[in-house]
N, C-alpha and C positions, 0 to 999 in steps of 0.2 A: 252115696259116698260123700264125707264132705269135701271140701274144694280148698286149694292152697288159695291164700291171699293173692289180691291182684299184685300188691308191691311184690311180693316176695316171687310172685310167677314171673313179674318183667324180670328180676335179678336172676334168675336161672333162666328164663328165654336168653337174655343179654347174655349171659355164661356160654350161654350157648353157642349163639351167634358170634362170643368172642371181642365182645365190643363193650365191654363192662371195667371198671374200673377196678374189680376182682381179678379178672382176667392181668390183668395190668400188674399188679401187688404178685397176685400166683406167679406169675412170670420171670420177674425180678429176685423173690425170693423161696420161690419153691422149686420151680421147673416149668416145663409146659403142659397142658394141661387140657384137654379135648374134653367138653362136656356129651358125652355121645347121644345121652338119652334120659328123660326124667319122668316121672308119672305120678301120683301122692305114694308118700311112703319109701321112692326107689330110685336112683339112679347108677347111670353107668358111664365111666369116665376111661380115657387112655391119657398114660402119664408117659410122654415121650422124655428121658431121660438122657439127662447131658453129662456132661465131663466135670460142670462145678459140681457136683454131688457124689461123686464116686470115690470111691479110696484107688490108694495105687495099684489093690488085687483085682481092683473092677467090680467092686461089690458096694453096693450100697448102706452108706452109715445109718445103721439104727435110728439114732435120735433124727436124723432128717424123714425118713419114712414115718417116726410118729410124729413128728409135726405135720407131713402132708396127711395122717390119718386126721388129723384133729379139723383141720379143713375139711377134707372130705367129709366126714360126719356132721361137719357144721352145715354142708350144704345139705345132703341130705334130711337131715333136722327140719331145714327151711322149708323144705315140700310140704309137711306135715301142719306148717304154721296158716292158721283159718283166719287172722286179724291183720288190717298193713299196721297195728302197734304192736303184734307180738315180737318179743325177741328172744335169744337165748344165750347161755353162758354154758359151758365146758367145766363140768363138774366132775367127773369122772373118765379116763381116758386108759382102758389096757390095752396092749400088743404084744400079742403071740408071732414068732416067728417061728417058721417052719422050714422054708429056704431062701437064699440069697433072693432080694431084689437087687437085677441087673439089667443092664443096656441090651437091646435099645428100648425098650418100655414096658412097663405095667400098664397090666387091663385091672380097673378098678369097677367091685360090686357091690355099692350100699344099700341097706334096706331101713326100715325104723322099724323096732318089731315090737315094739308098744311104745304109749301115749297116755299121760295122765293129763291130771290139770294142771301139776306143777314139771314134771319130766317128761323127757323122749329120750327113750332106748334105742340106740344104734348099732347097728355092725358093718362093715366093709369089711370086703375080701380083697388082695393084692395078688394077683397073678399075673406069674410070670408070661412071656408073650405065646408061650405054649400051653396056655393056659392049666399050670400047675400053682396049685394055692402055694405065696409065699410067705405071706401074713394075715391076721386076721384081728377086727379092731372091735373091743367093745369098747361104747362111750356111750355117756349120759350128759343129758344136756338140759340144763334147766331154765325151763321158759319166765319170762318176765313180762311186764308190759313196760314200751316206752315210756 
């Protein structure tokens, strides 16, 4: 099986651990953000969900869930990266919704379900904290070198 890059493995260990300067940026303007678990190809996040994000029915705005998908996918992406020069960019980005995301959090499940030489295919799942799907993300991410 190939192997994620060492750079790109400290930034999701650090993710992890919470101590990244990702961590930091997600925070401020995404939400909070628990890296739970990552392995080539896959991880798994909990998005504890605050009150800047909510409308006043208590549902979560659309366009804020597809920007935390675009992260999410980005990290995701990075698992798959074998070079500390590879990078990538956000080429393609859909969201299906199926039901509200709400408080107090989303269980999130990404995977990369294929890998060229120039793209990676992503998906994440957003489920609610009872774990019913409440969106679901395709994106394409198009790798570069530094």
């Amino acid at each position: 099986m190939p192997k994620t890059s060492d750079r790109h493995s400290e930034i999701l260990n650090g993710y992890k651990r919470g101590d990244t300067r990702f961590n930091e940026w997600a925070e401020k303007k995404l939400g909070t953000f628990r890296l739970t678990d990552w392995e080539w190809g896959r991880l798994s996040m909990i998005w504890e969900i605050d009150d800047r994000f909510v409308m006043p029915d208590g549902v979560m705005f659309g366009g804020h869930i597809a920007s935390v998908a675009d992260h999410v996918t980005g990290l995701v992406a990075m698992t798959v990266l074998e070079t500390n020069d590879d990078r990538f960019r956000t080429s393609r980005l859909e969201t299906t919704y199926f039901r509200p995301v709400m408080k107090p959090r989303a269980l999130i499940e990404a995977r990369v379900v294929n890998t060229s030489k120039s793209l990676i295919h992503a998906e994440a799942d957003f489920l609610t904290a009872e774990g019913k799907l409440s969106a679901r993300i395709a994106a394409v991410q198009m790798k570069r070198t530094a």
